[in-house]
KENU-232561 format. One record per residue (C-alpha): residue number from 1; residue in three letters; chain; x, y, z. Coordinates in Angstrom, 2 decimals, always signed. Example, Ala and Ser with C-alpha at 12.3 -4.5 7.8 and 13.67 -1.06 7.14 Angstrom:
<atom n="1" res="ALA" chain="A" east="+12.30" north="-4.50" up="+7.80"/>
<atom n="2" res="SER" chain="A" east="+13.67" north="-1.06" up="+7.14"/>
***
This chain:
<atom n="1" res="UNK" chain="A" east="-62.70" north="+51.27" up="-25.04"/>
<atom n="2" res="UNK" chain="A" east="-66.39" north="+51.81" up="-25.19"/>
<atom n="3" res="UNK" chain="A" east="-67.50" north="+54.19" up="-27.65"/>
<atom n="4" res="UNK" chain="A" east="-70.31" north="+55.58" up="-25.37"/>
<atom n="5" res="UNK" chain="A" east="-69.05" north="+58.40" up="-23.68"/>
<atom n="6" res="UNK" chain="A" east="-68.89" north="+59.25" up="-19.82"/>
<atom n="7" res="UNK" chain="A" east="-69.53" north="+55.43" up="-19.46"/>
<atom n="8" res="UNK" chain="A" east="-66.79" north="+53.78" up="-17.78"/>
<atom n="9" res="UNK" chain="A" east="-68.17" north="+51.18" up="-15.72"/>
<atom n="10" res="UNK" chain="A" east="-68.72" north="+47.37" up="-16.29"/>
<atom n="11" res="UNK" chain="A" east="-71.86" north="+45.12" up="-15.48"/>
<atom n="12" res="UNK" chain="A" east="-72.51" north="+41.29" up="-15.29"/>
<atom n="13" res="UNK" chain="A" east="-75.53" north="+41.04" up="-17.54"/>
<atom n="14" res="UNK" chain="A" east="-77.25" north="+37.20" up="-16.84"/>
<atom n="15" res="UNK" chain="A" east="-79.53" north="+36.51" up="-19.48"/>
<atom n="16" res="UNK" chain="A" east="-82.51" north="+34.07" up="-19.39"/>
<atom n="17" res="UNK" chain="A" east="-81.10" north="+31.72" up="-16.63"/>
<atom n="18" res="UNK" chain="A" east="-84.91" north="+30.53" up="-16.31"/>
<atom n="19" res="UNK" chain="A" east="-86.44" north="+26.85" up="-15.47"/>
<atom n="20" res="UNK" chain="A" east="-87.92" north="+26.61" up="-18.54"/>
<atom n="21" res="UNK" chain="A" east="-84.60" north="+27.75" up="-20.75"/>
<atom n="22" res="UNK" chain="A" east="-82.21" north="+25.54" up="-18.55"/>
<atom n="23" res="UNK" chain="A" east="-84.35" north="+22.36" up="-17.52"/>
<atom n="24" res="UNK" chain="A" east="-82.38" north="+20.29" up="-20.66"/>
<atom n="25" res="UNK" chain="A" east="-79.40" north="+22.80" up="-21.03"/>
<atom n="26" res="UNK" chain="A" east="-75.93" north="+21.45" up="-21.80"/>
<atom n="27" res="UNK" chain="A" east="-73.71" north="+21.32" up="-18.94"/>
<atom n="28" res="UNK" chain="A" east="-76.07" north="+23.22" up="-17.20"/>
<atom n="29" res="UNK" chain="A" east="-74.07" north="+22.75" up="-13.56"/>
<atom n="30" res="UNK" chain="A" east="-71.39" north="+23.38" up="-14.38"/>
<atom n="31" res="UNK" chain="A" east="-72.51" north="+26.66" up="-16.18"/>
<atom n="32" res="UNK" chain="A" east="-75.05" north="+27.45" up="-13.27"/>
<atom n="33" res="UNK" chain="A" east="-72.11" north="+26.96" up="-11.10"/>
<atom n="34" res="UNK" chain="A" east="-70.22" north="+29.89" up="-13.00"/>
<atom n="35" res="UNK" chain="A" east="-72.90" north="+31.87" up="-13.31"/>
<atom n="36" res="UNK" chain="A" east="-73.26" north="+31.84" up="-9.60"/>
<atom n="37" res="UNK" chain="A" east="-69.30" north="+32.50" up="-9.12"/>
<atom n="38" res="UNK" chain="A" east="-69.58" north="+35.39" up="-11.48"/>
<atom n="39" res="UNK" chain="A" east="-72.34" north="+37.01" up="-9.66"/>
<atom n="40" res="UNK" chain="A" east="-70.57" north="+36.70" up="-6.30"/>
<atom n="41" res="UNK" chain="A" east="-67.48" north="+37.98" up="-7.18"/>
<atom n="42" res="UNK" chain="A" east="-69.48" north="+41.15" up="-9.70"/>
<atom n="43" res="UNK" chain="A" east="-71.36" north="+41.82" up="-6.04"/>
<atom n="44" res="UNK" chain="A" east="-67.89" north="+41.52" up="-3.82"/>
<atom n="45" res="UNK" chain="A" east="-66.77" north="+44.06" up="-6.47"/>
<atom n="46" res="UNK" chain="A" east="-69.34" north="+46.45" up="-6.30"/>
<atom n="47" res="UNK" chain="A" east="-69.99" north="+45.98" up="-10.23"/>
<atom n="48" res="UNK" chain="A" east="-73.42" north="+45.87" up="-11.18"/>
<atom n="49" res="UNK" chain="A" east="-75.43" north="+42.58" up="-11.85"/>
<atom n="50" res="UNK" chain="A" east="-78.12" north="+43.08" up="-14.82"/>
<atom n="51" res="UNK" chain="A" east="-80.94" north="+40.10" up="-14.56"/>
<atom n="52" res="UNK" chain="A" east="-82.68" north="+39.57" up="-18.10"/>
<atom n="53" res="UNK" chain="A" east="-85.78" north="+37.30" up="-18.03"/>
<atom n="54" res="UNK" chain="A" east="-87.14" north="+36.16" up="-21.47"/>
<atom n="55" res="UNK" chain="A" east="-91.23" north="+35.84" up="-21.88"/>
<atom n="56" res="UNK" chain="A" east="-93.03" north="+33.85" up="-24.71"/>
<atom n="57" res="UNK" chain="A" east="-95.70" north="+31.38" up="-25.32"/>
<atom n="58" res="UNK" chain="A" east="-93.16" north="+28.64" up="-23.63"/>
<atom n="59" res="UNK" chain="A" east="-92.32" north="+30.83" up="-20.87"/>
<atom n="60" res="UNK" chain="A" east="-95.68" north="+32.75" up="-19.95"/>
<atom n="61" res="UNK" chain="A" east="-95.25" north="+35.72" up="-17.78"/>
<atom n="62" res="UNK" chain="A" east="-95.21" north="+34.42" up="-13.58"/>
<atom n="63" res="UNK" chain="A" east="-95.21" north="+30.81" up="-14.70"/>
<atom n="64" res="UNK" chain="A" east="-92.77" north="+28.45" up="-12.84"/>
<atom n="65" res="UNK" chain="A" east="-90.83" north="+28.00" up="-16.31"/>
<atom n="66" res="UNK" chain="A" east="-90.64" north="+31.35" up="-16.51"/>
<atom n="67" res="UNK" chain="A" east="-89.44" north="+32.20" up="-12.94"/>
<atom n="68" res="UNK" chain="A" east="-85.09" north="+32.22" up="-12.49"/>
<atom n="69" res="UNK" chain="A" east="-83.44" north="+29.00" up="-11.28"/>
<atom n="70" res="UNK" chain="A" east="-83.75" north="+28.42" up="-7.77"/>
<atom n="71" res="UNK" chain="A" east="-79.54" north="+27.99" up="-7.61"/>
<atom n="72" res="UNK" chain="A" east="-79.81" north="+31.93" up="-8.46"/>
<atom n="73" res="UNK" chain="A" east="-81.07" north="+34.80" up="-6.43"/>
<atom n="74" res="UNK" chain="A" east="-81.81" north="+38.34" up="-7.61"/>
<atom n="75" res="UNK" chain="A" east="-80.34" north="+40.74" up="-5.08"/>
<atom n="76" res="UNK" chain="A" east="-82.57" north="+43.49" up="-3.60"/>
<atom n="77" res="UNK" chain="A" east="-81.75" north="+46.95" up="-5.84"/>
<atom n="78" res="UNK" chain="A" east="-80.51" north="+44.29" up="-8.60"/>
<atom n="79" res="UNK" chain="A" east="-82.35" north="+45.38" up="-11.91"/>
<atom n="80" res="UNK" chain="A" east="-84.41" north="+43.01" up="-13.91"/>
<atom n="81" res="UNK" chain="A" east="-84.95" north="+43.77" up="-17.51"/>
<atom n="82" res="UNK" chain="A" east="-88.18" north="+41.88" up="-18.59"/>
<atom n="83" res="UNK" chain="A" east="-87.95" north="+40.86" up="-22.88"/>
<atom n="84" res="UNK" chain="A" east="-89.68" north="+39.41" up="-25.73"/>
<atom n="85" res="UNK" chain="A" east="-86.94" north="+39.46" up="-28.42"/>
<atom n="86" res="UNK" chain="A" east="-83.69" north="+37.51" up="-28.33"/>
<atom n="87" res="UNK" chain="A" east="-81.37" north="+40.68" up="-28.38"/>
<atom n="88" res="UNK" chain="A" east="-82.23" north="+42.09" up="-24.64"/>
<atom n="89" res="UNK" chain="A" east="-81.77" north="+45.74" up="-25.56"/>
<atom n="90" res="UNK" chain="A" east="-84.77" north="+45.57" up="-28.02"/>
<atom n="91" res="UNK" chain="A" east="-88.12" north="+46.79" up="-26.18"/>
<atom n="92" res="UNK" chain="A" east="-86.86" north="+46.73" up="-23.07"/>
<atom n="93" res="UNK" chain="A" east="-85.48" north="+49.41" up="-20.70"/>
<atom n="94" res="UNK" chain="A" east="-82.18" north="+47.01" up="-20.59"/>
<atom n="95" res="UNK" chain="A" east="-80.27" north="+50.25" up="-22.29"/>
<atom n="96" res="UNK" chain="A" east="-81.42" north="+52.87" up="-19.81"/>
<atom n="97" res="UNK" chain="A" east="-80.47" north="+50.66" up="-17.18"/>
<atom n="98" res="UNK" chain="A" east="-77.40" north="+50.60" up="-17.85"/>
<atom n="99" res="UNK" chain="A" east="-76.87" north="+54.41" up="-19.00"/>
<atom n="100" res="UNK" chain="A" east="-78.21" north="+55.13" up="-15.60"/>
<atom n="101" res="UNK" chain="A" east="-75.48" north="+53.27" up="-14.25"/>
<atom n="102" res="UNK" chain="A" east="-72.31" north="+54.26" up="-16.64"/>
<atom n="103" res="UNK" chain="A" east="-72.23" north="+51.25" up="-17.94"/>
<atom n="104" res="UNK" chain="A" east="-70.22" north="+50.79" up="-21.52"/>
<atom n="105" res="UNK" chain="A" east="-68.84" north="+47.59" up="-20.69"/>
<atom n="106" res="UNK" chain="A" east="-70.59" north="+44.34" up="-20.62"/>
<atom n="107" res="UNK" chain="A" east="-69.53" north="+40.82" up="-19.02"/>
<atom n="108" res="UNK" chain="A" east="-72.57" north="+38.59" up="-20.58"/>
<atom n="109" res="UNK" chain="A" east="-73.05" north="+34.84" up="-19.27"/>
<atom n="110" res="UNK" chain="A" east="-76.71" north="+32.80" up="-19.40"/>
<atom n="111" res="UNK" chain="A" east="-78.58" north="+31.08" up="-22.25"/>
<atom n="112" res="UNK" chain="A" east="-79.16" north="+30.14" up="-24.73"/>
<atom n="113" res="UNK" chain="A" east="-76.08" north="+30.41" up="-26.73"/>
<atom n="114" res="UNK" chain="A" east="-77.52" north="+30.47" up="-30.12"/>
<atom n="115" res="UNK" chain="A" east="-79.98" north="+32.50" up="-29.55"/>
<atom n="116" res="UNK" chain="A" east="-80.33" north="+35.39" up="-26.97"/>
<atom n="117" res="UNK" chain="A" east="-76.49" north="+35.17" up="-25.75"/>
<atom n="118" res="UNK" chain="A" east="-75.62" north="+36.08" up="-29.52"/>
<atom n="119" res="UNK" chain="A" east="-78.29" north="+38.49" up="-30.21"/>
<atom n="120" res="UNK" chain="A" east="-77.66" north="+40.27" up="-27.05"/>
<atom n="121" res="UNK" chain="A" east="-74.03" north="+40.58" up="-28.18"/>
<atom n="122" res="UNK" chain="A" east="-74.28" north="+41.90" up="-31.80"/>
<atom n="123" res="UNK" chain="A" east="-76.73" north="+44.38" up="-30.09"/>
<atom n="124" res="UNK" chain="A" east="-74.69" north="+45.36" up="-27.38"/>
<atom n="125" res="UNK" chain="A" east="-71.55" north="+45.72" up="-30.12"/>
<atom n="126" res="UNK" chain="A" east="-73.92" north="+47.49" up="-32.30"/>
<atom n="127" res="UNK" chain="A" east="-75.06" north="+49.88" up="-29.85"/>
<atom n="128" res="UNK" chain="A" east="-71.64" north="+50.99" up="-28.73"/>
<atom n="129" res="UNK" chain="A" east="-70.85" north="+48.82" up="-25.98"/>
<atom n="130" res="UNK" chain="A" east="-67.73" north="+46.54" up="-25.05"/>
<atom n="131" res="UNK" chain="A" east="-69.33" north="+43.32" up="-24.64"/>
<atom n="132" res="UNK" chain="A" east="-66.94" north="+40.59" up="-23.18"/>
<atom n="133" res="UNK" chain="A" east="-68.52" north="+36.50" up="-23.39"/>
<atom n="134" res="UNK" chain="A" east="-67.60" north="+34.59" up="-20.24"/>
<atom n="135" res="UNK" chain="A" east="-66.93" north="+31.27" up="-22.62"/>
<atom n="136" res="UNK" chain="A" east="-67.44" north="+28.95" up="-19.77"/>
<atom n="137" res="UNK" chain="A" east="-70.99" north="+30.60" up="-18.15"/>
<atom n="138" res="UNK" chain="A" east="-73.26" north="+29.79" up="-21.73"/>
<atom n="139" res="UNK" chain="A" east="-75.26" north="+27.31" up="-22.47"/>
<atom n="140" res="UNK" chain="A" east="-78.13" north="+26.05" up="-25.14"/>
<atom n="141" res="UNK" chain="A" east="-80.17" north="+22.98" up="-25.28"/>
<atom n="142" res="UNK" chain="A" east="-79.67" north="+19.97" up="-28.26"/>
<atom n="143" res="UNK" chain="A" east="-81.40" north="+21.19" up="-31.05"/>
<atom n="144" res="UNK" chain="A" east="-79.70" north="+18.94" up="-33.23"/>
<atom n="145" res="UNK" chain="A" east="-82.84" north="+16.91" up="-34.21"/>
<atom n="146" res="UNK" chain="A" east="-83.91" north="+20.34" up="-36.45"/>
<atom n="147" res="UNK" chain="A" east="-81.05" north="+20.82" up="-38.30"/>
<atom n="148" res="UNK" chain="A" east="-78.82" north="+22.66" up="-35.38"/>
<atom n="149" res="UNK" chain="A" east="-75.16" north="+21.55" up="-34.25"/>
<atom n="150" res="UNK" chain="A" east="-74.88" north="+19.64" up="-30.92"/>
<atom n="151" res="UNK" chain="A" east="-75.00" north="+22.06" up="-28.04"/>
<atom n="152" res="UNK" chain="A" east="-71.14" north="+21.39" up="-27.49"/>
<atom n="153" res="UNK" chain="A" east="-70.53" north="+22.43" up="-30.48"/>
<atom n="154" res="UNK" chain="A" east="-72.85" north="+25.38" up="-30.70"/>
<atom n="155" res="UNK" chain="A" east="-71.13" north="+26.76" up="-27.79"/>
<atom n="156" res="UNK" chain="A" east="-67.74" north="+26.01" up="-29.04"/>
<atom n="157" res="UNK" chain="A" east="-68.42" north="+27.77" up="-32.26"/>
<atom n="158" res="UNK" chain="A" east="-70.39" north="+30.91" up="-30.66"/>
<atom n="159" res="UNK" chain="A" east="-66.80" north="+31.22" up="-28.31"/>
<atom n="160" res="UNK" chain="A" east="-64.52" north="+30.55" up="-30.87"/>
<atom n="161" res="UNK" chain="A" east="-66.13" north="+33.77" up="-33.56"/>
<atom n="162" res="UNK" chain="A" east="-66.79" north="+35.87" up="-30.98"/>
<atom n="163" res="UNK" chain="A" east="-62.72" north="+36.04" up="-29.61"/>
<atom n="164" res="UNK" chain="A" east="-62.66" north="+37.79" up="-32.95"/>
<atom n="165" res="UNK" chain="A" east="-65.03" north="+40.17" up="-33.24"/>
<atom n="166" res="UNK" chain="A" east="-63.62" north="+43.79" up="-34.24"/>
<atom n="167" res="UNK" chain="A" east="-65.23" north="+47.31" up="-34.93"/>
<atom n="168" res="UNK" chain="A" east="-63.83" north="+50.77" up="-34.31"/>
<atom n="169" res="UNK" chain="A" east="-63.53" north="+51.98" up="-30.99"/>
<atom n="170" res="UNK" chain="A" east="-65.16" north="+48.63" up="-29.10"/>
<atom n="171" res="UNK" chain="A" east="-63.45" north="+45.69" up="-27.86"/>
<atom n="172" res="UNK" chain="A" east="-65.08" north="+42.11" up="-27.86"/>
<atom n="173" res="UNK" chain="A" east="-63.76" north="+38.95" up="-26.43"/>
<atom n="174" res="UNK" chain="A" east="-64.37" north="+36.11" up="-24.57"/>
<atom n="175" res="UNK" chain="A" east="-62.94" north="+34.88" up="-20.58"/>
<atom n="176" res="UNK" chain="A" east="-63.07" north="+31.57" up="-18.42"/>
<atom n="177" res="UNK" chain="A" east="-64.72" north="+32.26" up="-15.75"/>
<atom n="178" res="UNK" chain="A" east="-61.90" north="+31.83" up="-12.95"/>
<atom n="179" res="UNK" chain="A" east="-60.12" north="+34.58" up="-15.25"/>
<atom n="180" res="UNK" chain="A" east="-62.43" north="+37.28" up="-15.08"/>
<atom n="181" res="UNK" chain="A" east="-61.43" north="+39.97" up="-12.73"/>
<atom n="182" res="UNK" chain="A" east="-64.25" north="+42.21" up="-11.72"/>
<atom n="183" res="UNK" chain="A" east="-61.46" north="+44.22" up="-9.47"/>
<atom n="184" res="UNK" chain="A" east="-60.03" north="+45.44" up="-12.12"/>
<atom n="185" res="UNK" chain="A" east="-63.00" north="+46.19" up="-14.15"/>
<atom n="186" res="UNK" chain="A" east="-65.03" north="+47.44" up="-10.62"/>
<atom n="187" res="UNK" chain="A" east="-66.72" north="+51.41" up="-10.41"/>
<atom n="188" res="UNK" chain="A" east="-64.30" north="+54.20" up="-10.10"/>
<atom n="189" res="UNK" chain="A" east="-64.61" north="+55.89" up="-6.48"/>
<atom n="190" res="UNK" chain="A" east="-63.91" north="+59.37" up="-5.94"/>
***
């Protein structure tokens, strides 16, 4: 229920699944796992995967912490939308992308939770977009020796306020990964 007009489609957006953002992520299998089932299934669907690759001091452009986990590949054709900021639509090309591509629907899974997962969210919603969370396919290291929640918790709390996010004419939400049915949220052929 998009409000962006003439944009229909969905797209698996993967955000910062890098070596240097997931070498002490929480559960970071088991959410690499999902990730990888996500992408997969998005593909076997014909619904566009959007890669999103995070660059800062700790992550310097071509560095190995700044390259995608080796569990992952980038498909050939796949766009990759380079950033600086946590929310991935600001500075980047990450919004023509996806206009190119009818895109008003977003399926968002990657890291970190409390930080560039939520960002990218309230920007997507912002902008328009339906942006679903896949609440099994985040993840965010232990920050808890500044201040921060435990990771588990973090995550928890990130799924549990976003299930109830509301503005007019968009739809937010959240989805296990096994329940996420790019079939029925695949391209339109005509």
């Amino acid at each position: 229920m998009t409000t962006l007009t003439d944009r229909p489609q969905t797209a698996l957006v993967v955000i910062d699944v890098q070596n240097g953002v997931m070498a002490e992520a929480y559960e970071r299998d088991a959410v690499v796992a999902n990730i990888a089932l996500l992408v997969e299934r998005a593909r076997a669907s014909h619904v566009p995967v959007v890669w999103v690759q995070h660059s800062s001091d700790e992550l310097p452009l071509e560095s190995e912490a700044w390259q995608y986990i080796p569990e992952l590949t980038i498909g050939d054709g796949e766009p990759v939308v380079r950033k600086l900021y946590g929310d991935s639509f600001e500075g980047t090309d990450l919004e023509a992308v996806l206009a190119s591509q009818g895109v008003g629907r977003l399926v968002v899974a990657g890291a970190q939770t409390d930080a560039c997962i939520r960002s990218t969210l309230h920007g997507a919603f912002v902008r328009g977009y339906d942006a679903t969370l896949v609440s099994d396919a985040h993840t965010t290291e232990d920050l808890s020796a500044y201040g921060a929640p435990t990771p588990d918790l973090v995550v928890a709390h990130t799924n549990l306020y976003w299930q109830y996010q509301t503005a007019p004419g968009r739809e937010a939400g959240i989805v296990e990964t096994a329940a996420v049915d790019f079939e029925a949220l695949a391209p339109t052929r005509g």
